[in-house]
N, C-alpha and C positions, 0 to 999 in steps of 0.2 A: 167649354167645360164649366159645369157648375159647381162655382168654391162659396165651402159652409161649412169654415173651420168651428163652427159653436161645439160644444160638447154634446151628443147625443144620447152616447151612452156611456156608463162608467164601470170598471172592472175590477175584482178587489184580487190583488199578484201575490204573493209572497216575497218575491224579490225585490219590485217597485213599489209596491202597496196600490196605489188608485190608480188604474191607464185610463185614460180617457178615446173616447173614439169619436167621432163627426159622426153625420148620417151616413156616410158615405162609405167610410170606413165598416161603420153597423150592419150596413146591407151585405156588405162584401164576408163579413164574417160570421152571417146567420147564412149563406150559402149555403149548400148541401156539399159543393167542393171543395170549402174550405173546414167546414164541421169533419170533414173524413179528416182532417189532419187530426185530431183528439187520438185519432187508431194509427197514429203513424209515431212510433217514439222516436226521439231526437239521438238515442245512444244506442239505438239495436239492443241487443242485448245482454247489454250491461247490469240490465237491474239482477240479472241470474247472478250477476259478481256484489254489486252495492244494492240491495233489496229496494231503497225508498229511489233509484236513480232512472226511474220509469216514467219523466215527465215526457212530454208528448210537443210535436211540431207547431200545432197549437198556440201552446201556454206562451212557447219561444217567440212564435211570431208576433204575437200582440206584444210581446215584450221588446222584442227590435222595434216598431211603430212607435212605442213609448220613448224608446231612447233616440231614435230618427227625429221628434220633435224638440227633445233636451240639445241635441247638439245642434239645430237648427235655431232654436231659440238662443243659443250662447253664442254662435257664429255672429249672429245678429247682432249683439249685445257688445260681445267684443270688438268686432271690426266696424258698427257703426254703419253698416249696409245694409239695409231691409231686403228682405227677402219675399217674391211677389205671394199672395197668397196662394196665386195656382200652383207655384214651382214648392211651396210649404204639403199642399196636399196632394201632389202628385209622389214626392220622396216621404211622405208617410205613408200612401198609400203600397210604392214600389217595396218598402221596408214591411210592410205587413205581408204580403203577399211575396214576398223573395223566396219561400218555402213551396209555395203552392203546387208546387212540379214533381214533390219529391218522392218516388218509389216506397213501397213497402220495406220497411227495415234502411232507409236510406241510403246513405254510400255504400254499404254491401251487396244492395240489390244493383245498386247503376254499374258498379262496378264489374260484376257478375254479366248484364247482360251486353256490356260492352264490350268487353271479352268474347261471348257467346257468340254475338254476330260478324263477331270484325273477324274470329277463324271458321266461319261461314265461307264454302269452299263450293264457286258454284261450277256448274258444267263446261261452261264457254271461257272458263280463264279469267273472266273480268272480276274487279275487286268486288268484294263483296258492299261497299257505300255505294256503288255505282247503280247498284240496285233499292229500289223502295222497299222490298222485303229485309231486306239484310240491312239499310239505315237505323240509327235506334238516335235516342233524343236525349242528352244530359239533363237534370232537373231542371234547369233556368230553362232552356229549351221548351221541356217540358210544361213548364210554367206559363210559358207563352203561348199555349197551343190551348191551355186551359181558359184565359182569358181571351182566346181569341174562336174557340170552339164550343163550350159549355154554354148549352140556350141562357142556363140561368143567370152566368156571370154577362153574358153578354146582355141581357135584359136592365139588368143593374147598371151598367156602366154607358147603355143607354139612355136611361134616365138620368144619370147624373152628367150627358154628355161628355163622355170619354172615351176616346180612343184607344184600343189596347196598345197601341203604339208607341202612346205618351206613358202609359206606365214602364213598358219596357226601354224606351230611350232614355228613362231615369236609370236606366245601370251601365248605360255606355261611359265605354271610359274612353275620352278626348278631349282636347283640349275645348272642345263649347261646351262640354260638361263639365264645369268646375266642382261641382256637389258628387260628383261618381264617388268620389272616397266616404261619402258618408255611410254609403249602398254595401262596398266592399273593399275593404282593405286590411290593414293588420289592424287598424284601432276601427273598427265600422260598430253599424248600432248590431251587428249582429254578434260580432265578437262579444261585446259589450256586456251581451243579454247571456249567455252560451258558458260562460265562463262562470260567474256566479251563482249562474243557476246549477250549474253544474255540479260546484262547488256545495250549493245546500243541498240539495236531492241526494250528493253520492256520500256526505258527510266527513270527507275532506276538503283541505281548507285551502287546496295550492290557487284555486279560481278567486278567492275573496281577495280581489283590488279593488281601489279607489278608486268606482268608476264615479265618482260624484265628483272629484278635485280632477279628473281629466276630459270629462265634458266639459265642463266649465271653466275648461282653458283651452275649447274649440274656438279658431275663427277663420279668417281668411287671410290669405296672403298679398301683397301689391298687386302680381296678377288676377286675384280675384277667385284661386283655389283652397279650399280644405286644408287646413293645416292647424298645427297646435301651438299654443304659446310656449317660448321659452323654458316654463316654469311646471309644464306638465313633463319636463325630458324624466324624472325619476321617477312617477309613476306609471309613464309610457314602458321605461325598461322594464318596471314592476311586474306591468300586466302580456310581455311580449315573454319574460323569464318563466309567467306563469302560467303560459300555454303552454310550453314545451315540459312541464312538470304535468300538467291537464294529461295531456298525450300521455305520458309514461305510465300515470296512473290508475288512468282510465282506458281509452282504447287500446293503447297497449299492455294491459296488463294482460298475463301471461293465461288467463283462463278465458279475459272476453274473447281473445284474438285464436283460441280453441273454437269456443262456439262459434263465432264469425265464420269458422274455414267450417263447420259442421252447417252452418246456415249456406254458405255460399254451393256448397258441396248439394245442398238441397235444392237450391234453387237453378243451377246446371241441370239438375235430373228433371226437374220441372220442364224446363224450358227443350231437353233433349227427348223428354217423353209427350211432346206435346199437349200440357195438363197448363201451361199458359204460353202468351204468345205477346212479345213485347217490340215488336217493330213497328217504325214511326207510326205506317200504315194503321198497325193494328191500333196503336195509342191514340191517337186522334179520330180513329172510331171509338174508340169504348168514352173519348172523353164527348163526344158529340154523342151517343146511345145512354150516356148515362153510366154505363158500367164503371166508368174510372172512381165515381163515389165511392164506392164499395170495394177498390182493387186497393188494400190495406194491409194490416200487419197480419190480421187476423184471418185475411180473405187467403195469404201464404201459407199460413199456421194449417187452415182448414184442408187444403189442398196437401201439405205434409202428412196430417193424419190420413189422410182419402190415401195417395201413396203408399204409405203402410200398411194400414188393413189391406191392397190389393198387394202388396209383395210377398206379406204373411201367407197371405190363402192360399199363393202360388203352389201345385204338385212339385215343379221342381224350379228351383228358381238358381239362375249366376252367381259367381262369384262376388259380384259386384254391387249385386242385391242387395246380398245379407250385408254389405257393406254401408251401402244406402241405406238399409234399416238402422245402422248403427249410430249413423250421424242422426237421423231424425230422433232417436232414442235420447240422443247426445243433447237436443234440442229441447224436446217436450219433458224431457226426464231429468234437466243440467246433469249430465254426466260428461263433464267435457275431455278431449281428448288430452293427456297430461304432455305436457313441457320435459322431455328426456336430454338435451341438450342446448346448450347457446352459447352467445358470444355478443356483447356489447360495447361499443365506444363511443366517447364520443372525442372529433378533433376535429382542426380546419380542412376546410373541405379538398386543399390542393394537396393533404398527405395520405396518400394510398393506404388500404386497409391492408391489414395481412390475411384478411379472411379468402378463401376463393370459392366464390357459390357453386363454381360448376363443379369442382372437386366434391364438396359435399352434398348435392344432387347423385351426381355418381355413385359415391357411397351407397348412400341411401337407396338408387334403382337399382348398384348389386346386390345389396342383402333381398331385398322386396324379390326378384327373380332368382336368388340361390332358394328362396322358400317358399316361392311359387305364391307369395303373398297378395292379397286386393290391391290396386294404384290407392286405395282411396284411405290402407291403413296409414299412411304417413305423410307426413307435409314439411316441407323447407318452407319456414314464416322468412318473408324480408319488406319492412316496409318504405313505403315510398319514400324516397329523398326528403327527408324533413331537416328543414331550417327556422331557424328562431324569427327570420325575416322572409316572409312569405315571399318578394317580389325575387328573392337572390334563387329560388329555386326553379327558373323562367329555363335553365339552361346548362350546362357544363361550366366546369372551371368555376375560379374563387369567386366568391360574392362580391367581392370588394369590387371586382370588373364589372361584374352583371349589374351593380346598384350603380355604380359612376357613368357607366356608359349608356344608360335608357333615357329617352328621348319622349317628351310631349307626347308623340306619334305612337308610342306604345304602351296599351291598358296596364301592363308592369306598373309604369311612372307613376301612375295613381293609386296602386297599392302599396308604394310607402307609408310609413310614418315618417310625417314633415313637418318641423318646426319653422315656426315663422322667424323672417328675418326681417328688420327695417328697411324699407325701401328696396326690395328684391324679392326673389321668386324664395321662397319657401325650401328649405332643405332636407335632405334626410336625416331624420336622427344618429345616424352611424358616423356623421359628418361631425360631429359634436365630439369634442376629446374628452367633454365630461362625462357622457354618456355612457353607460356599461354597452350597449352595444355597438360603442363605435370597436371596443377590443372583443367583442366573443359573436358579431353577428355574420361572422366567416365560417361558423363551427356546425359542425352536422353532428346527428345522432346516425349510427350506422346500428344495426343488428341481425342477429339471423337466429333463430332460433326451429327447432325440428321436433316434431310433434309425433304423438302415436295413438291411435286410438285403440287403446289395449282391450276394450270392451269387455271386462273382467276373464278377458283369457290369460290365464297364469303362463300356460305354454309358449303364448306368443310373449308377453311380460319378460320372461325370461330370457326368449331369444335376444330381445334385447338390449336388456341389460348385459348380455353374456360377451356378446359380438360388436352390435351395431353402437352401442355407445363408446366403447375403447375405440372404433373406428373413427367414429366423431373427434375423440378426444385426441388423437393423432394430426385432426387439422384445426388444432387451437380452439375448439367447441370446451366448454365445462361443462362436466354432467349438471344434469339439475337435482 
């Protein structure tokens, strides 16, 4: 590998003011693969909710890169360890490029076609993975198939003598990877980047921590891992309290997570009317043909419109149709589908909710069949088990078990936040009794909330409000 950490080029951020980039780094990001990230936004479609919250995968990545060298260089600084130069531009490089994988409209798309294939239901009974048609590839995956398929990245990373392998074995998490937490974890340079930015684009304020007083109490621990000083444990809690407000705010707010199900609902019909086609197979050919450049937010958007105009024209078109017309309408138009019921708490994770999802699915599929309704007019929202500490959500049962009991041997270990100790392995911060999350990092956010896409039909509005909502409200749901 050729290492030339010099500065090459310079970037002027809004969040960091000046990134600096190597040549290396410069080649990799005038790419054609990586220029497609500009067309991939980092929050889907949020900006339809916060107007200026439209920044792009992009912007993010060179901003992890940025913050992958701050905590490299303080690591350094504090623990008194040099850091060789190739293993400095290999986790810059891994940090720039950690995005590179990522789907049109991001986690709604992978999400969407991971679902899509895995109930992929083939003739001979065998699982649908078992097959290369029916595999699909998560972003990071993703990401490795670009670096290791795309003529141009690999052109580059010839020249600079590198191995795709060496950028990707910068995100293992093991114990001979001691630097994996800088890659990803609860405090990584991506978090870092993600949160603040978040923060100015959507023009709340819950992302603005002090990420400058917690880089610079990065260093290492006696065995020679990633961890934080002492004296970053209040800003750690700071910026761990102020992701779980980010989420409430932002992804979960009650209109993006409308459009989201109106997006996802699109991209099902996509992927069921054969108009694209996202198996590994298919991925790693468009990403070797070139096509993957161009497979973007807007490459979706385009194909939504095409969809419609051919639904429209339809002489006579399904149920289901005019349904699908209504989310894209939902889409291109923000009319998103409104919030008619929910239920939120939040408490430790070992005390049962009173909520029961299947009870209010059933509901919900009796009214939709007493009125001969579309599947597509209504939605039970419930999102993924979110915890304040990323690593405690590995599995069932209380945090307190799941964070005590992980072991070296498992990628969890290295997504703590870990405070250093003198002459010992580094801890968790929940370990700390001064710590705000040694008391609240047991606590989940639970909710459910039920949607309708009333498409300014009064008739169906009504039925709703008339029936199906006091129905809701029967199992502890509040109207909205």
């Amino acid at each position: 590998m050729t290492v030339d950490l010099r500065t090459y080029k310079r970037i002027s951020d809004p969040i960091h003011g000046i990134i600096e980039l190597t040549r290396l780094e410069s080649a990799i990001v005038s790419s054609k693969a990586f220029q497609r990230l500009h067309n991939v936004r980092q929050l889907g479609l949020a900006h339809y909710v916060f107007p200026a919250a439209n920044y792009s995968r992009f912007a993010h990545s060179v901003g992890a890169c940025h913050n992958a060298q701050r905590l490299l260089s303080a690591i350094s600084k504090n623990s008194g360890r040099r850091i060789s130069d190739k293993d400095v531009q290999l986790v810059r490089v891994a940090a720039l490029v950690h995005d590179l994988g990522h789907y049109p409209f991001s986690h709604a798309f992978e999400h969407e076609i991971e679902e899509f294939y895995a109930s992929a239901q083939l003739a001979d009974g065998t699982s649908p993975t078992d097959q290369p048609d029916h595999a699909v590839f998560d972003h990071e995956a993703m990401g490795e198939q670009v670096l290791s398929f795309d003529p141009e990245v690999i052109a580059i990373l010839k020249t600079f003598k590198v191995r795709p392998t060496e950028i990707s074995n910068a995100f293992r998490k093991h114990p001979g990877n001691p630097l994996a937490g800088i890659l990803s974890s609860d405090l990584d340079c991506d978090r870092l980047d993600y949160l603040r930015r978040t923060a100015h684009h959507s023009g709340l304020p819950y992302g603005n921590v002090d990420i400058n007083y917690i880089i610079d109490q990065a260093t290492r621990d006696a065995e020679g891992n990633f961890c934080f000083g002492k004296k970053a444990i209040r800003a750690a809690d700071h910026l761990l309290v102020s992701r779980y407000f980010d989420y409430l705010q932002v992804p979960f707010h009650k209109s993006v997570v409308a459009l989201e199900w109106s997006l996802r609902v699109v991209i099902r019909e996509l992927l069921n009317r054969g108009k694209i086609s996202c198996s590994a197979d298919e991925m790693v050919s468009q990403v070797q043909d070139g096509k993957w450049r161009t497979f973007d937010d807007n490459s979706i958007l385009h194909e939504a419109r095409t969809l419609a105009h051919e639904l429209a024209t339809h002489r006579t078109r399904h149920r289901r149709d005019d349904g699908v017309l209504a989310h894209i309408a939902a889409i291109l138009h923000r009319s998103p589908a409104k919030m008619i019921a929910s239920y939120e708490a939040v408490s430790p994770s070992d005390v049962p909710t009173e909520i029961d999802a299947t009870k209010i699915q059933g509901v919900i599929d009796d009214f939709r069949n007493r009125h001969q309704l579309c599947d597509l007019s209504l939605y039970l929202w419930k999102p993924k088990d979110f915890a304040l500490i990323k690593a405690s959500t590995r599995g069932v049962g209380p945090a307190s078990m799941l964070l005590t009991g992980l072991t070296p041997d498992e990628p969890e270990y290295y997504e703590r936040v870990r405070i250093d100790v003198p002459s010992q392995a580094a801890q968790p911060i929940s370990n700390f009794k001064e710590a705000l999350m040694h008391h609240i990092h047991d606590f989940r956010y639970r909710a459910f909330r039920v949607y309708a896409l009333l498409n300014d039909n009064p008739k169906f509005e009504t039925l709703v409000r008339q029936e199906l909502v006091p129905a809701l409200r029967d199992l502890n749901l509040q109207a909205a």
